[in-house]
LUMFIRO-320410 format. One record per residue (C-alpha): residue number from 1; residue in one letter; z, x, y. Coordinates in pm, 1 decimal. Layout:
<atoms>
<atom nr="NUM" rest="A" zz="Z" xx="X" yy="Y"/>
...
</atoms>
This chain:
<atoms>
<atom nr="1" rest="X" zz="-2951.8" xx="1075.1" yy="972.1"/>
<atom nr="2" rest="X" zz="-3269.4" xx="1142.4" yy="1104.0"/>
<atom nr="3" rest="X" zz="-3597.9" xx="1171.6" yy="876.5"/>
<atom nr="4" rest="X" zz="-3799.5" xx="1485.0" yy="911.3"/>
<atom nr="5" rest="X" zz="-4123.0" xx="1575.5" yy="736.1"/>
<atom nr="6" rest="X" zz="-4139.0" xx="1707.6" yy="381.0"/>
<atom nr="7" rest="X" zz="-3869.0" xx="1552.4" yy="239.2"/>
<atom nr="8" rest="X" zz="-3612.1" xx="1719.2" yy="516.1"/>
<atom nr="9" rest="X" zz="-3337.0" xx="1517.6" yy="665.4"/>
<atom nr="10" rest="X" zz="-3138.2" xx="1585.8" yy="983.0"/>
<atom nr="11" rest="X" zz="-2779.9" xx="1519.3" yy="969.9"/>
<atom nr="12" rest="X" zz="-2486.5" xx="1561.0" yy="1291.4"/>
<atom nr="13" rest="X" zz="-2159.1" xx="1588.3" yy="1156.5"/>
<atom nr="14" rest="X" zz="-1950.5" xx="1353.7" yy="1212.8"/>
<atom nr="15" rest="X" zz="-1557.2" xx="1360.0" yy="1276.3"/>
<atom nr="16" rest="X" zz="-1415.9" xx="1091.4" yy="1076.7"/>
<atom nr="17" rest="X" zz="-1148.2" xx="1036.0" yy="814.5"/>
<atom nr="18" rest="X" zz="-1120.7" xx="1218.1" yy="553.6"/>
<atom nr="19" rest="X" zz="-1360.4" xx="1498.5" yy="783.9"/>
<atom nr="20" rest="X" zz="-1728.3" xx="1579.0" yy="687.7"/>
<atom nr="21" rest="X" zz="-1731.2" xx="1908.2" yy="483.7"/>
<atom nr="22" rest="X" zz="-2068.6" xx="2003.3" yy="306.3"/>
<atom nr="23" rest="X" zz="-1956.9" xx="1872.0" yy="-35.8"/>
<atom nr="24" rest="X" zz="-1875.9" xx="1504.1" yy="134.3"/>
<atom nr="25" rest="X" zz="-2233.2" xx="1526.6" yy="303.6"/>
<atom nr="26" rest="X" zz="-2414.2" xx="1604.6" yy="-15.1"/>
<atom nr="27" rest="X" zz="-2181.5" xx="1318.1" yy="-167.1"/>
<atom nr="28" rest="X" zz="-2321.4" xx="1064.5" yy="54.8"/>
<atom nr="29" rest="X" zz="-2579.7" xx="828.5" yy="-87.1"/>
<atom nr="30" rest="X" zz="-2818.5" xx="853.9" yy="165.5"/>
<atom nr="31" rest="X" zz="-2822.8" xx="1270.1" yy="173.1"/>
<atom nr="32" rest="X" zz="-2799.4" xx="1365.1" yy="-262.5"/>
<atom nr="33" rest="X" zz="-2551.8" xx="1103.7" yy="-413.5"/>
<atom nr="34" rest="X" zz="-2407.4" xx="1432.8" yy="-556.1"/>
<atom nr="35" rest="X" zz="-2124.0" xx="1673.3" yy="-430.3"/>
<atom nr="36" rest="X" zz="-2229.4" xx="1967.0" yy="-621.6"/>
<atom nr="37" rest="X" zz="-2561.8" xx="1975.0" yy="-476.4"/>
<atom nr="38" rest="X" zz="-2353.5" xx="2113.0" yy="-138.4"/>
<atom nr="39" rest="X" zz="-2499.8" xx="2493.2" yy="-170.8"/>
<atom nr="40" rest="X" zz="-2836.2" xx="2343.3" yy="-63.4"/>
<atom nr="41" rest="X" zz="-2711.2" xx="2256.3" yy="289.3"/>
<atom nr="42" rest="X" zz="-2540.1" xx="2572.2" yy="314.0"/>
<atom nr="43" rest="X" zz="-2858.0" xx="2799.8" yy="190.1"/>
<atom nr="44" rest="X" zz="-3067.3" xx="2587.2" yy="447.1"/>
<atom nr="45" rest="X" zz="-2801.3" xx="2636.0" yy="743.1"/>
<atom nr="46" rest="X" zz="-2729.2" xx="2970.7" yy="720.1"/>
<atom nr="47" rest="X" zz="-2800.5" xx="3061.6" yy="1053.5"/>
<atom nr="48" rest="X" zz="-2568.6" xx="2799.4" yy="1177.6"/>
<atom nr="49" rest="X" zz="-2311.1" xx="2812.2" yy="927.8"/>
<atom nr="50" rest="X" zz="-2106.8" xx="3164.2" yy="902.2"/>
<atom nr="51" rest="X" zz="-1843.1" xx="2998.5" yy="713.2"/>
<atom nr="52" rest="X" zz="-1914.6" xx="2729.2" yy="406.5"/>
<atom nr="53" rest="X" zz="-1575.7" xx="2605.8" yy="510.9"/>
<atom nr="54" rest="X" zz="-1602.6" xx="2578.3" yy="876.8"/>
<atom nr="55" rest="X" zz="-1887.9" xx="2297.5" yy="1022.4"/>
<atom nr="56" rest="X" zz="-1792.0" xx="2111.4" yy="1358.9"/>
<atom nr="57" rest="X" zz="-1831.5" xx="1748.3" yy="1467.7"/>
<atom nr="58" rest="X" zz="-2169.4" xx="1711.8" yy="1676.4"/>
<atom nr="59" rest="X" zz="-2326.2" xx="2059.0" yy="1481.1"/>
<atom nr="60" rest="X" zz="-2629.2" xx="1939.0" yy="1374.6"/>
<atom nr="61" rest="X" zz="-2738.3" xx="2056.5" yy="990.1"/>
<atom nr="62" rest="X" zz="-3107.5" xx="1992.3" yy="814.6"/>
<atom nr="63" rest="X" zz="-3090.7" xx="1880.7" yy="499.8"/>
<atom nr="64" rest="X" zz="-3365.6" xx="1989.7" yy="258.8"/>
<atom nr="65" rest="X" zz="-3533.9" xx="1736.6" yy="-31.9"/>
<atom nr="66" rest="X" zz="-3308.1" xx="1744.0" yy="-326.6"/>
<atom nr="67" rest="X" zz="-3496.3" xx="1962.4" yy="-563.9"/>
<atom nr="68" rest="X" zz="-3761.1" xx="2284.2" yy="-538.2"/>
<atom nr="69" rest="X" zz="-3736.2" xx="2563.0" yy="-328.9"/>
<atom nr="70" rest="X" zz="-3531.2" xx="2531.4" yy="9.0"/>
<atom nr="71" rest="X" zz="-3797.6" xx="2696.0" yy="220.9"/>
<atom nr="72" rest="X" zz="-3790.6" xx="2631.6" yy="595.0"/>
<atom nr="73" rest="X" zz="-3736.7" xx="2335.0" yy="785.2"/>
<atom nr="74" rest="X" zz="-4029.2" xx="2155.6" yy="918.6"/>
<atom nr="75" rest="X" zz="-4079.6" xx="2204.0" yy="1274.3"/>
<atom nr="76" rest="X" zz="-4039.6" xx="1821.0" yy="1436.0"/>
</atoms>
């Protein structure tokens, strides 16, 4: 996970066992510590991501802060 400004996080998927989906992502503590929260890396990847259900090892998603408005990523 790499730390961007503003509260932004970088995170490359990874392929492991059980496989990274957006809910396990959020999930993890170091990302939201909450599943649900998963529509925020979606809304801020939608460029990337054409299908909620479809993310590939090595893809590289930002992650924005928590809470407040998604916005854009910070350019770093």
């Amino acid at each position: 996970i790499e730390e961007l400004s503003g509260g932004w996080k970088r995170y490359t998927v990874e392929k492991s066992n059980p496989a990274d989906c957006l809910w396990r992502i959020a999930e993890k503590e170091d990302i939201y510590s909450d599943a649900k929260l998963w529509p925020r890396i979606f809304e801020a990847n939608k460029k990337t991501i054409r299908n909620k259900n479809l993310i590939y090892p090595k893809q590289k998603l930002n992650i924005p802060p928590k809470t407040g408005k998604i916005g854009s990523v910070p350019k770093n």
